[in-house]
C-alpha positions in Angstrom: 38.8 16.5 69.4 35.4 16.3 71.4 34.3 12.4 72.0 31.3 13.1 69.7 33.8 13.5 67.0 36.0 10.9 67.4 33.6 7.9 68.3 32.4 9.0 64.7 35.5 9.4 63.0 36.2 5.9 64.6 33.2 4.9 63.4 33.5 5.9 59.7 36.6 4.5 59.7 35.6 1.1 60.4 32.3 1.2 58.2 35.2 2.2 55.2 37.4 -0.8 56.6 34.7 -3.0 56.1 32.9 -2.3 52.9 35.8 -3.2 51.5 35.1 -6.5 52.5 31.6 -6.2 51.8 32.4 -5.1 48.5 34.5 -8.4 47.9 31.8 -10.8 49.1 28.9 -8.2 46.4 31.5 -8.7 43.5 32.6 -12.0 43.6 32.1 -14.3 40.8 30.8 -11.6 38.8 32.4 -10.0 36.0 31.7 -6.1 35.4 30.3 -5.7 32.0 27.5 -3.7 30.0 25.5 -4.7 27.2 26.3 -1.1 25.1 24.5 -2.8 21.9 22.0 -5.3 21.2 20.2 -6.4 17.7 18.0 -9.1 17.7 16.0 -7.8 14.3 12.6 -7.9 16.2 11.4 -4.9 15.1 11.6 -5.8 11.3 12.5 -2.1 11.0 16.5 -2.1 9.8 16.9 1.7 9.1 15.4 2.3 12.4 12.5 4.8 10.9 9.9 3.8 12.5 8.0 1.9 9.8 8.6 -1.3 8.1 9.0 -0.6 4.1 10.0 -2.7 1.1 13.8 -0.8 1.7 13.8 -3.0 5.2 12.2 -6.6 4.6 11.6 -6.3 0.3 14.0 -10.0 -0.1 14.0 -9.6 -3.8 13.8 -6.3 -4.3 10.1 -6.5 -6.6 9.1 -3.4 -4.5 5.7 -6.1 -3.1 5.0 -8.1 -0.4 4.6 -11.8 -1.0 2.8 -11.3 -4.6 2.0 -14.1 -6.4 4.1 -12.8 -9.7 6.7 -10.7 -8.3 7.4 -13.0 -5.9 6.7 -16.4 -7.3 10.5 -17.5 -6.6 10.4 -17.4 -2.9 6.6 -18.1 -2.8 7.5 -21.4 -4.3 10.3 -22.3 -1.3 7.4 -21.4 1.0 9.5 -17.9 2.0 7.2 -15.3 3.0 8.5 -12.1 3.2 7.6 -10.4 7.2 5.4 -6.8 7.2 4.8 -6.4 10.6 7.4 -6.5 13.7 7.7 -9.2 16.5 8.7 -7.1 19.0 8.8 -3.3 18.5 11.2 -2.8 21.6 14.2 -4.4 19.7 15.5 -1.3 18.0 19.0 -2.4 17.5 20.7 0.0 15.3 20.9 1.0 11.7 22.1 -2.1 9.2 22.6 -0.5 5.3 25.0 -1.9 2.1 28.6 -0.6 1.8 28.9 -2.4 -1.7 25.5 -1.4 -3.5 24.4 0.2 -6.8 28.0 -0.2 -8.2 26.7 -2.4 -11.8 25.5 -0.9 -14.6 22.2 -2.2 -14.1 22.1 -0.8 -10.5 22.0 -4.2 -8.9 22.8 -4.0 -4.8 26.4 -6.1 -4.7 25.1 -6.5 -0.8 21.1 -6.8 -0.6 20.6 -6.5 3.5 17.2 -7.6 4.5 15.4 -8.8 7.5 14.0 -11.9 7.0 12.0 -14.2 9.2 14.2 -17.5 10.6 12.2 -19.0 13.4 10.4 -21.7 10.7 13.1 -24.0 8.2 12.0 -23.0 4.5 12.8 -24.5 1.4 16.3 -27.0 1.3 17.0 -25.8 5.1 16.7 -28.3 8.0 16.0 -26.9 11.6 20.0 -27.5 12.0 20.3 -24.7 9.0 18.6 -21.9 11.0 18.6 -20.0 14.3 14.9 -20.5 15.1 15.1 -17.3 17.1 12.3 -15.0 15.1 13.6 -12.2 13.2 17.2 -12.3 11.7 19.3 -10.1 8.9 19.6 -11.9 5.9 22.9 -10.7 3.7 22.9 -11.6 -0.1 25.6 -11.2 -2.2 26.3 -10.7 -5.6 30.2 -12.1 -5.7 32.6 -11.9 -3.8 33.6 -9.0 -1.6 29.8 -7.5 -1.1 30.7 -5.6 2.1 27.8 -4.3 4.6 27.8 -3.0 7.7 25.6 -1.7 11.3 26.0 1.4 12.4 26.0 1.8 16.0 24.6 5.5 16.6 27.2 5.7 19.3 31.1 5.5 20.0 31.9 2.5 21.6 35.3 2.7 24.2 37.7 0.3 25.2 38.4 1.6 28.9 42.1 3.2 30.4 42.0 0.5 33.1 44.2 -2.9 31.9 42.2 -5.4 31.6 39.2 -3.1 30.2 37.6 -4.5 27.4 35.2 -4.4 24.4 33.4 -7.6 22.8 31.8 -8.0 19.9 29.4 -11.2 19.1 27.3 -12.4 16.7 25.4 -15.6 15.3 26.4 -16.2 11.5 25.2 -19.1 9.4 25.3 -19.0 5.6 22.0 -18.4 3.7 20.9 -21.4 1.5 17.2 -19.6 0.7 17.9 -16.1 -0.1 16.4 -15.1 -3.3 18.9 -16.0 -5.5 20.5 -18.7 -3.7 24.1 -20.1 -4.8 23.8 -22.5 -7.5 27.3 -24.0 -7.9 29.9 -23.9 -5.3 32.4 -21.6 -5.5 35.5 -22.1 -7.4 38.3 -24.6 -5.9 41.1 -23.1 -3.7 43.9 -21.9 -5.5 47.6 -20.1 -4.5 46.1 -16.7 -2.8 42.7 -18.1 -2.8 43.1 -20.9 -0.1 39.2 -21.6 1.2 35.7 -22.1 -0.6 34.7 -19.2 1.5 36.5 -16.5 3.8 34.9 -14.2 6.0 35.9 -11.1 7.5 34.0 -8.8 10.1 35.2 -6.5 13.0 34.7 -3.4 14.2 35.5 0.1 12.9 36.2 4.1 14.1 34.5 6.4 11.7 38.4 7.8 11.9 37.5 11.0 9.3 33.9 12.1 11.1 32.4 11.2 8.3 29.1 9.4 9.2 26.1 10.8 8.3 27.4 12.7 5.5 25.6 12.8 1.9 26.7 11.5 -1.3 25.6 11.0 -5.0 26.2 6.9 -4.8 22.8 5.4 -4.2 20.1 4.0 -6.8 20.8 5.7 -10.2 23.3 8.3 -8.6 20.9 9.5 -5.4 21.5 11.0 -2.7 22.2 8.6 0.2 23.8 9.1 3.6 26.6 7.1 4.7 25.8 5.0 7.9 22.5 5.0 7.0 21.6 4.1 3.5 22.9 1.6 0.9 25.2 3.2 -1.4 28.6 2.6 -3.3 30.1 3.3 -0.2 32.8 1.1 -1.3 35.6 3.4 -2.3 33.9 6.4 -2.1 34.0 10.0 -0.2 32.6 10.3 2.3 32.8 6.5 3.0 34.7 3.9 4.7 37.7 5.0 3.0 39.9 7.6 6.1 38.6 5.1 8.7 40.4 2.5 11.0 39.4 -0.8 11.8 40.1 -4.0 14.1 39.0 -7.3 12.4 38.7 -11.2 12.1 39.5 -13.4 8.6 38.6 -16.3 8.8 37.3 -19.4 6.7 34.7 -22.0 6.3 34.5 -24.8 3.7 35.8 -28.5 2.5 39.1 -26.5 1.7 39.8 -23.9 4.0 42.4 -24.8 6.3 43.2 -23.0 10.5 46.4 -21.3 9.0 44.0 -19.1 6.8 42.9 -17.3 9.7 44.2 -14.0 10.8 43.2 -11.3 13.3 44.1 -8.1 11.4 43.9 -4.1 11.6 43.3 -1.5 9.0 43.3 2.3 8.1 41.7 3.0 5.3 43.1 6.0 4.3 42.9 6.7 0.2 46.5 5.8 -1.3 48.3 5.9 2.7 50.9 3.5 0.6 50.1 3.9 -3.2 48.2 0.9 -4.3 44.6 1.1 -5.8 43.0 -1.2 -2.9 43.5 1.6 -0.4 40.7 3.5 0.8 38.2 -0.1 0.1 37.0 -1.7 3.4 38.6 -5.1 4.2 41.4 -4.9 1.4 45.0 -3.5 0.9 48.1 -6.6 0.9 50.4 -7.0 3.6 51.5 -3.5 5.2 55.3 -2.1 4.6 57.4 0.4 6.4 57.9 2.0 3.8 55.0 4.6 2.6 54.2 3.8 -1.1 55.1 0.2 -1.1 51.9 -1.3 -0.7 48.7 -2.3 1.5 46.6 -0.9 4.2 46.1 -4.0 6.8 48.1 -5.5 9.2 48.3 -8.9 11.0 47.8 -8.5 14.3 47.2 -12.5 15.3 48.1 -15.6 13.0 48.5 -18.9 13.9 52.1 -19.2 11.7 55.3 -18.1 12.3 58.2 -18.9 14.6 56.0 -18.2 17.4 52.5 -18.9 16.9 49.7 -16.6 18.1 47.4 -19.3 18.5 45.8 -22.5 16.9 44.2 -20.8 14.1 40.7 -22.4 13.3 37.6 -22.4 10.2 33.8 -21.7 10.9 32.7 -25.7 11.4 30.6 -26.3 7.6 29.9 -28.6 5.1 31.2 -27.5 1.7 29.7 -24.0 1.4 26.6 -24.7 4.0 27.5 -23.3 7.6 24.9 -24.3 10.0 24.5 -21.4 13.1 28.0 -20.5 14.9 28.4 -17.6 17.2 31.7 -15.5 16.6 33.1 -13.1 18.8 36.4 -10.5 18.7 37.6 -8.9 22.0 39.9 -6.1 22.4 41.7 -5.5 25.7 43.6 -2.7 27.1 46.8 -4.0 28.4 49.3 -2.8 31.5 51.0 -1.2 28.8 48.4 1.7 27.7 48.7 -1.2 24.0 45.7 -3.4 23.0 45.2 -7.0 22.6 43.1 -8.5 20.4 41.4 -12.1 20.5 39.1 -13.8 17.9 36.4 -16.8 18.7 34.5 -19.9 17.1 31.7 -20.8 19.8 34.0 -19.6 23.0 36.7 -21.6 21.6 39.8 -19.1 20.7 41.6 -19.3 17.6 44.1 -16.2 18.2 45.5 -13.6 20.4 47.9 -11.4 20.1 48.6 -7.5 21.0 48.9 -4.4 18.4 52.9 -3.6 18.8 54.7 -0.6 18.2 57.5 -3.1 16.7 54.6 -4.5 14.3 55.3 -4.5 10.4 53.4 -1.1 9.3 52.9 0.0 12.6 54.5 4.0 11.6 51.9 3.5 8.8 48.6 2.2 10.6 49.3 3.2 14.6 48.0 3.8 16.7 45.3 1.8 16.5 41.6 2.9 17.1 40.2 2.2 20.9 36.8 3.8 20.1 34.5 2.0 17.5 31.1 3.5 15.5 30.0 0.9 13.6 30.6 -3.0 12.3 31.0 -4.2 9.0 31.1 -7.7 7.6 32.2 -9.0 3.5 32.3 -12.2 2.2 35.8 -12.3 1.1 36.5 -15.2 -1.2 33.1 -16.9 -3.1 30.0 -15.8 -3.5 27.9 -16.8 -0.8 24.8 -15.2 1.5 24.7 -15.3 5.0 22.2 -14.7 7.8 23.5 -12.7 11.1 21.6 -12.9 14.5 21.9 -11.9 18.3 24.5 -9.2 17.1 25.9 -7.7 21.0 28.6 -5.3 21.6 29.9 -5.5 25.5 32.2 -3.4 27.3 33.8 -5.1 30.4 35.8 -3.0 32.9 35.8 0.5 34.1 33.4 1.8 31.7 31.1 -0.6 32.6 30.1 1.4 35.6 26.5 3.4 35.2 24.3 1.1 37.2 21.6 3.2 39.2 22.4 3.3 43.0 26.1 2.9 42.4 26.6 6.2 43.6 30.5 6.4 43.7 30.3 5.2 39.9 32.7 1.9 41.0 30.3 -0.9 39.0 28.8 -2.3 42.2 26.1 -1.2 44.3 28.2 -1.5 47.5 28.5 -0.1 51.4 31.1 2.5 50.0 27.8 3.9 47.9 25.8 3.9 51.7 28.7 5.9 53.2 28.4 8.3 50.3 24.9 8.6 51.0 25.1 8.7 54.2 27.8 11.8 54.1 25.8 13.7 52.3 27.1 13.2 48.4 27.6 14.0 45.8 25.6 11.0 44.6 26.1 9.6 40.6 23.5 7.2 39.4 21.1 8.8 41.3 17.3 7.6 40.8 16.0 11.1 42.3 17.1 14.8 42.6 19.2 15.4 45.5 20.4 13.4 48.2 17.4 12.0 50.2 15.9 9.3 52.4 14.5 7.5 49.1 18.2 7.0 48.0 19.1 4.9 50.8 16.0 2.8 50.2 16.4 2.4 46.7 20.4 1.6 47.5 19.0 -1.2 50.0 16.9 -2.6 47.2 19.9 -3.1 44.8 22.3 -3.8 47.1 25.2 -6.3 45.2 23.9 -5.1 41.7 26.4 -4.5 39.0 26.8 -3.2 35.7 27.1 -6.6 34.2 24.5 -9.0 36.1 21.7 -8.3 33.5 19.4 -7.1 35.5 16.9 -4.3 34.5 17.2 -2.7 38.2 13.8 -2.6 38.4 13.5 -4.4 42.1 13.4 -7.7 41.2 15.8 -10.6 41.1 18.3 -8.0 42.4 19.9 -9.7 46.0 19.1 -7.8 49.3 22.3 -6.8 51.3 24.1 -9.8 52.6 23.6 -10.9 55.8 27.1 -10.1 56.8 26.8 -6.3 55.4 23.5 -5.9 56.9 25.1 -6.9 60.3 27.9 -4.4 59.7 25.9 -1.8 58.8 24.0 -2.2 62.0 26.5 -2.8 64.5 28.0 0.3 63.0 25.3 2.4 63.6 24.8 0.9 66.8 27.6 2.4 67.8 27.5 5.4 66.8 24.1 6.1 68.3 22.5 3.6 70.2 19.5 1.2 69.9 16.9 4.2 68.1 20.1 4.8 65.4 18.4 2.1 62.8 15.2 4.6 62.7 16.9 6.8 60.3 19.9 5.4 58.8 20.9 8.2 57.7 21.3 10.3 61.0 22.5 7.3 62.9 26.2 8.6 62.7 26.7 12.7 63.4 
């Protein structure tokens, strides 16, 4: 070995050694995470077509905007429907009723509308709304009026234990939709233990069945599922062959923590026998034993001989549940197995993991780790509710993507500089090729990850340390002398 080549070996060597510790000091404190999903209803546009219509922001359902006859009822609790967008950038994705058309009369059992909540209307108080613009308002017609968001995308939870995937959103119920609740609803009874119950979570379209056409929309149309409302309720193509992760819990005078439950589902049509199967969100308690009953499992509950947590209810009075964020989180363990945790306002009310020794597990395993859309029902009463801020994160190893991360790790680091500088192959690459321009634009971002919310666009992004800056110079010091900072990237040969 000439002494060219080993004074750079050497050198190589110790730039590896320490960005590794450069690497500690860029990542610390910061947790590696990427906003997959955001909905924040700006665009007013809720089918994502590019135009806002009666079908997107129509409250009532008159087929007019804010007309003095049609729309007297809102009119009169100052309501005013919204035609035009607040910010045409928030897309978000494609928001359409599960549980529509299925009366007679072809009445929606889930009218999904975006509404505007910045400005208190009618009975509300500026405690009852978000005042954050643009919202989805939900209004029901009974009990079990089931929607849901389709995400356009599969969303992953990562191989790597501890990867993860969280879903959040802001929930509140909706005291002036258009036909707002007149009467509470019933009191709690044996199997009906809370004046209201919700469940949401997040579910694999299991049977590849999304945007697939069906007969089940206004006066038996054509509709397609993920996209449209329909009766998508128990129908096929449908919800009904596809698995699910979600949260039940309560709000209400009577609800009570032990109502709540972190549960899974597959949906598939008669998987045990009983006539609930193949319906979003319903099915009894699980068995062993195919044909005995139920499509959902418990996953978390805060009874038993050995609790899975506190349990908790959405904070309200009686049937009015001012804004609350709510959040579900599913985690891959050591074990290959997930866990899965539910949340009032960051506090937790359960966790537990999906076990291969779980009631119904031969029935409903293994459970799904990728995810294509989120639905929500209102479970027990008949009430509305508004959703906002809707945001699906994934933490961990598929969190990596940010530009100038070229060894795809999560953080723009002095590992990605010796990559550069050796020539490639570069990922996240802002330009063809490997050239001069990469290790400029990798000096820019320097200390940039996946999950620090910036748009990478130069600004608020931190320069290299002072401490990797001094490494990277005394490195190349070395390996050519005084003129080796010139061009970084011939500074070691």
């Amino acid at each position: 070995m000439t002494g060219v080549s080993a004074q750079r070996n050497f050198s190589v060597r110790q730039l590896m050694f320490f960005a590794t510790i450069a690497t500690s000091f860029a990542i610390q404190g910061r947790a590696l995470a990427l906003v997959k999903i955001s909905d924040g209803f700006g665009d007013g546009d809720r089918n994502n077509d590019g135009a806002i219509t009666f079908y997107d922001t129509d409250i009532n359902n008159s087929d007019s905007f804010n007309d003095p006859v049609k729309d007297a009822g809102l009119i009169s609790r100052n309501i005013t429907e919204i035609t035009t967008p607040l910010d045409t950038n928030d897309k978000g994705i494609v928001w359409s009723g599960i549980r529509s058309f299925d009366t007679a009369a072809n009445i929606p059992k889930a009218t999904v509308k975006i509404i505007n909540d910045d400005v208190a209307t009618g009975t509300e108080t500026s405690s009852d709304i978000f005042h954050h613009g643009y919202a989805l308002g939900v209004e029901a017609r009974g009990q079990g009026s089931s929607m849901m968001g389709n995400f356009g995308q599969s969303i992953k939870v990562g191989t790597v234990a501890g990867d993860k995937v969280v879903v959040s959103v802001d929930f509140r119920t909706w005291l002036e939709s258009s036909n707002p609740n007149s009467t509470p609803p019933p009191p709690a009874t044996p199997g009906n233990p809370s004046l209201m119950e919700l469940r949401w979570g997040l579910y694999q379209d299991t049977d590849h069945e999304l945007g697939s056409a069906a007969p089940v929309g206004k006066n038996g149309a054509s509709v397609v599922w993920g996209q449209d409302d329909g009766n998508w309720f128990a129908s096929q193509p449908g919800a009904e062959g596809d698995k699910g992760i979600y949260s039940d819990i309560t709000a209400g005078s009577l609800s009570s923590p032990v109502d709540a439950r972190t549960k899974w589902e597959y949906n598939l049509f008669h998987i045990n026998g009983t006539t609930n199967d193949g319906r979003i969100f319903e099915g009894s308690g699980v068995s062993n034993t195919a044909g005995a009953g139920g499509d959902t499992g418990t996953i978390g509950s805060p009874t038993g001989t050995v609790p899975d947590g506190p349990g908790g209810t959405i904070p309200s009075v009686n049937e009015n549940v001012a804004p609350h964020n709510l959040s579900i989180e599913i985690v891959r363990q050591a074990d290959g197995s997930l866990e899965v945790a539910n949340f009032i306002d960051s506090t937790e009310l359960l966790r537990d993991t999906i076990k291969t020794t779980d009631t119904g597990y031969n029935v409903l395993g293994p459970p799904p780790d990728t995810f294509d859309y989120v639905a929500f029902r209102n479970a027990t009463g008949d009430f509305d509710y508004v959703l906002d801020n809707f945001k699906v994160e994934v933490f961990g190893s598929l969190a990596a993507g940010v530009q100038g991360d070229y060894n795809n790790n999560g953080v723009v680091d002095m590992a990605d500089y010796v990559l550069w500088r050796n020539g490639g192959p570069l990922q996240n690459d802002p330009t063809p090729g490997v050239q001069a321009a990469d290790y400029d634009f990798w000096r820019a971002h320097f200390g940039s990850t996946s999950g620090n919310g910036s748009s990478l666009g130069g600004s608020n992004v931190p320069e290299p340390s002072a401490i990797a800056l001094f490494l990277i110079g005394g490195l190349l010091a070395v390996g050519r002398g005084p003129c080796a900072l010139k061009n970084p990237r011939t500074a070691i040969v």
